[in-house]
C-alpha positions in Angstrom: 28.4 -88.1 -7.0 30.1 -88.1 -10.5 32.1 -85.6 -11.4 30.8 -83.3 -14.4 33.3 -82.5 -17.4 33.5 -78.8 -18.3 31.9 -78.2 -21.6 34.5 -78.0 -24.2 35.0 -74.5 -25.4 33.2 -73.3 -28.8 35.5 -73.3 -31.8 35.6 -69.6 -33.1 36.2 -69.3 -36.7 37.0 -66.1 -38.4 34.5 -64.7 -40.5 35.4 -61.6 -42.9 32.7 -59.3 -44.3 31.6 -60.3 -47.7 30.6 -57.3 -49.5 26.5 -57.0 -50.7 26.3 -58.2 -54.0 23.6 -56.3 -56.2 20.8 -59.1 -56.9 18.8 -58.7 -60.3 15.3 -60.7 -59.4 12.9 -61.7 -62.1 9.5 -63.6 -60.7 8.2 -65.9 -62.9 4.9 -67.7 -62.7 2.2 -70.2 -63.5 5.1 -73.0 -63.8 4.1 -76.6 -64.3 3.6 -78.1 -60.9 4.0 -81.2 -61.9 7.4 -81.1 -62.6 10.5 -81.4 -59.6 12.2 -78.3 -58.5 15.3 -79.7 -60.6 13.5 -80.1 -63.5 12.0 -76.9 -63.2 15.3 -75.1 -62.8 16.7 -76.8 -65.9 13.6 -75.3 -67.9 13.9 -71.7 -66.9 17.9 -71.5 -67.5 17.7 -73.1 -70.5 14.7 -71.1 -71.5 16.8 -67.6 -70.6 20.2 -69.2 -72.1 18.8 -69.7 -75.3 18.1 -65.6 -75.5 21.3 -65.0 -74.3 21.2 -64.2 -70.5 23.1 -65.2 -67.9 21.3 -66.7 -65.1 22.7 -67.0 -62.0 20.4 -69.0 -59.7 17.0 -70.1 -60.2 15.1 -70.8 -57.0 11.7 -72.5 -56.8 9.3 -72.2 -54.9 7.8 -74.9 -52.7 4.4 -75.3 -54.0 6.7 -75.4 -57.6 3.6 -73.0 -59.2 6.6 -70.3 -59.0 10.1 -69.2 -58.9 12.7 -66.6 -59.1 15.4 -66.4 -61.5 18.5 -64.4 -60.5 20.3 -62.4 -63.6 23.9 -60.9 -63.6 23.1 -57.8 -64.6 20.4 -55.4 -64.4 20.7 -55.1 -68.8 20.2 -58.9 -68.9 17.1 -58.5 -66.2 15.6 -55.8 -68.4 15.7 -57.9 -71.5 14.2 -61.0 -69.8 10.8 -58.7 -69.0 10.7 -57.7 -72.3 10.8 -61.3 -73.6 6.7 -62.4 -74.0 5.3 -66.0 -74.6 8.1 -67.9 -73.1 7.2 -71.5 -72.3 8.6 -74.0 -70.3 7.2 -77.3 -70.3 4.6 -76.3 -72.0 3.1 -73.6 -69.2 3.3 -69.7 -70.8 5.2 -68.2 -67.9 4.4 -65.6 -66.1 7.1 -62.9 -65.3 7.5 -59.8 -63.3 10.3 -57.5 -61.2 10.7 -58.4 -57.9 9.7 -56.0 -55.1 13.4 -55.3 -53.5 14.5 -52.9 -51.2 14.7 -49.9 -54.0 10.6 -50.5 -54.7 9.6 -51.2 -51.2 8.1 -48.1 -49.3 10.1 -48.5 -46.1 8.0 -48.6 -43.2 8.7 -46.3 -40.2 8.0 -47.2 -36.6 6.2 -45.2 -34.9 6.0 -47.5 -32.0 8.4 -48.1 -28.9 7.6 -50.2 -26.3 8.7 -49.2 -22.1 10.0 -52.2 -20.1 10.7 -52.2 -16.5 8.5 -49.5 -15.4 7.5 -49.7 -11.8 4.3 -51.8 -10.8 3.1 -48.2 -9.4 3.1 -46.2 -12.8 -0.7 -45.1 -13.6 -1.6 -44.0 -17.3 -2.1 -40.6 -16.0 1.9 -40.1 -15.1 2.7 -41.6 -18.6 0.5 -39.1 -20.2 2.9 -37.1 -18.4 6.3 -38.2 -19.6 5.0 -39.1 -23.1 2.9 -35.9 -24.5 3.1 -35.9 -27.6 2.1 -39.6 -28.2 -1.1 -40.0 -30.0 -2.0 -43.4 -27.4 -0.5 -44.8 -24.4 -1.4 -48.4 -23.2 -0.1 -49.6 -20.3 -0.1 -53.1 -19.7 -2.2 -54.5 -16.8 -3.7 -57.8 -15.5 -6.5 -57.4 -13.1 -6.4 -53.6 -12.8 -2.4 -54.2 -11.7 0.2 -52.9 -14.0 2.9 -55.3 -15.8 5.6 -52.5 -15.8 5.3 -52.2 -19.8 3.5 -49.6 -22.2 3.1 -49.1 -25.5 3.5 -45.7 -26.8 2.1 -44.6 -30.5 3.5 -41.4 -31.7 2.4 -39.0 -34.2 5.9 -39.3 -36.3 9.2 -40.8 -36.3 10.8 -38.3 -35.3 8.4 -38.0 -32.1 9.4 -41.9 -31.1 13.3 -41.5 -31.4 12.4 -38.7 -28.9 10.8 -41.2 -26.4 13.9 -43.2 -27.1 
């Protein structure tokens, strides 16, 4: 029998925190398809840089009907939306603010999920334990139970209790 070689030990590299960097997001639309992500890219910097704004990144996306341009500043973001009738090769783009984490509507879980319940536990005894959810499943095959629920609560506050 051939002796097996320990598997060499991971190289750990040191990684320090880079601080979150404020992204200013434009979409843009209705780009000419039939042009190469490069090309494309080219376009809408040169497009921006002749109005005087600084464009960070462009990224495009893969059907190449869309992108989205990346600004320095939230001034330089503003003045792209306000900028109407912008072509690039020969397509009127279509622009629009991004939906980041300020505009999006957060959504709260109202869920949690038991593991490792006994085989034994009927819906009747989680009823119990879990009163103020608004529906209990337990998790069965064949009339047996799987040892997981799923418990919907009223509020958030109500499932970081059941936590």
């Amino acid at each position: 029998m051939a002796k097996q070689e320990a598997a060499p030990e991971a190289n750990k590299q040191k990684v320090e925190a880079i601080e979150p960097t404020m992204t200013f997001n434009l979409f843009v639309g209705n780009l000419n398809f039939s042009k190469s992500a490069p090309e494309l890219k080219m376009g809408i910097s040169d497009v921006f840089a002749k109005n005087d704004l600084a464009v960070v990144d462009v990224r495009i996306g893969v059907s190449r009907k869309f992108g989205y341009v990346d600004f320095e500043s939230a001034e330089d973001l503003e003045k792209a939306l306000e900028l109407t009738g912008l072509k690039v090769f020969g397509n009127e783009i279509k622009q629009g603010k991004t939906k980041g984490e300020d505009s999006k509507k957060r959504s709260r879980c109202k869920n949690t999920i038991g593991k490792n319940l006994p085989y034994k536990v009927t819906q009747e005894e989680l009823e119990e334990v879990f009163e103020d959810a608004m529906q209990i499943r337990l998790v069965s095959k064949d009339g047996k139970s799987k040892g997981i629920t799923y418990v919907e609560c009223k509020t958030e506050a109500d499932a970081e209790k059941t936590l």
